[in-house]
C-alpha positions in Angstrom: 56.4 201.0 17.6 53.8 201.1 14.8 51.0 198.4 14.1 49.7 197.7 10.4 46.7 195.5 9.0 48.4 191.8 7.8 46.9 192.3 4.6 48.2 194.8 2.7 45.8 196.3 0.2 42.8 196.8 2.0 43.0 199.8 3.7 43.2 202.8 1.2 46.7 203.5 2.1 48.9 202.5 4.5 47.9 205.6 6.9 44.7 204.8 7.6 45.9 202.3 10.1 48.5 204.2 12.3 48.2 202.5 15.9 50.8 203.0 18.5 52.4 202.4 21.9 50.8 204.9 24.3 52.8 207.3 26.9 51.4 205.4 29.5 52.2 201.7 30.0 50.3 199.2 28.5 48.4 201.3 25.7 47.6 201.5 22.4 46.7 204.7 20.5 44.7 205.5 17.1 44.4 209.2 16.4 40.8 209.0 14.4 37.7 206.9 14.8 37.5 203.3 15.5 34.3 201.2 14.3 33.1 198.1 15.4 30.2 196.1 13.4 30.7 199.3 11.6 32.7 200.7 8.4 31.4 204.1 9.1 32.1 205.5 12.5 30.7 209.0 12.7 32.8 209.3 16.9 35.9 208.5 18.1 34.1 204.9 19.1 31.3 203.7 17.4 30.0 200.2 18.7 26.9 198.6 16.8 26.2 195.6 19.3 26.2 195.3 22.9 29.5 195.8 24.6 30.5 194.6 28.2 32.6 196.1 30.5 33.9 194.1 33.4 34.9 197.1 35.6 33.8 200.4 36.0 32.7 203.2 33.8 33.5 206.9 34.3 31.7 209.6 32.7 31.4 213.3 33.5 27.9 213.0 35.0 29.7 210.1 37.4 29.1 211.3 41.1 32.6 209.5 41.2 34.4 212.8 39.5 32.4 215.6 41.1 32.9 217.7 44.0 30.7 220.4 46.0 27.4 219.2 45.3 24.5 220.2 46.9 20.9 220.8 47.0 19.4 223.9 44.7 16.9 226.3 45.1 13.4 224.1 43.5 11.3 226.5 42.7 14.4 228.3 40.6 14.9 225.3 38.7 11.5 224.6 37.8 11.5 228.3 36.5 14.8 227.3 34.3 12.9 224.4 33.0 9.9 226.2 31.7 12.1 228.4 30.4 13.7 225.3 28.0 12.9 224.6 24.3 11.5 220.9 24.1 10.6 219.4 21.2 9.7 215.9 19.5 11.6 213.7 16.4 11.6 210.6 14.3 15.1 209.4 13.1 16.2 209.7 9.9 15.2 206.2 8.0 18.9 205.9 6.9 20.0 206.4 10.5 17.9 203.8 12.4 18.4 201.3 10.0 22.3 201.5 10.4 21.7 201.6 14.4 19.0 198.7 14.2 16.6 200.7 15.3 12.8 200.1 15.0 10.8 202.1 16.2 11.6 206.0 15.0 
C-alpha cells in the first residue's frame, strides 16, 4: 500500500515520495528525511517551528530506558572533566538564518 503526492509533477520523480504501511499496525513509513517548514532536511526529522507532543517523549538519556544506575566516584569524574576539550562557536550565518536564529 503505497501513498503518492495528488499532484503529479512536483516532486522530481515519482520516488521521492515512497510512503508506506508499517509492520506494525497503524503506521506509516518513509525511508529518507522528512521536513517540516523546511525543503531542506539535513536528519531523518527536521521541524522549523515549535512542535507539541501530547504524550510522552523517550530518548536515550530518559531515566525511563536505563537500568543499574548509580552514584560515581566525584573526584574521578571531575578528573575526566578536566581532562575534556571545550571550546567556544558562532553559527554559520547561512545556518542560523534557516533555523531563525538570532543571536550566533
Amino acid at each position: 500500500f503505497f501513498f503518492q503526492a495528488s499532484n503529479p509533477g512536483q516532486f522530481e520523480n515519482d520516488s521521492d515520495v515512497l510512503w508506506q504501511r508499517g509492520h506494525v499496525p497503524e503506521t506509516i513509513v518513509y525511508h529518507g528525511r522528512v521536513g517540516i517548514n523546511t525543503d531542506a532536511p539535513d536528519e531523518a526529522l527536521v521541524v522549523c517551528g515549535n512542535a507539541k507532543v501530547m504524550g510522552r517523549v523517550m530518548h536515550p538519556s530518559d531515566s525511563r530506558a536505563k537500568q543499574n544506575i548509580r552514584e560515581v566516584d566525584t573526584n574521578e569524574q571531575l578528573r575526566r572533566i578536566t581532562q575534556m576539550r571545550l571550546v567556544e562557536y558562532d553559527y554559520k550565518p547561512e545556518f542560523a538564518s534557516v533555523m531563525g536564529i538570532n543571536n550566533t
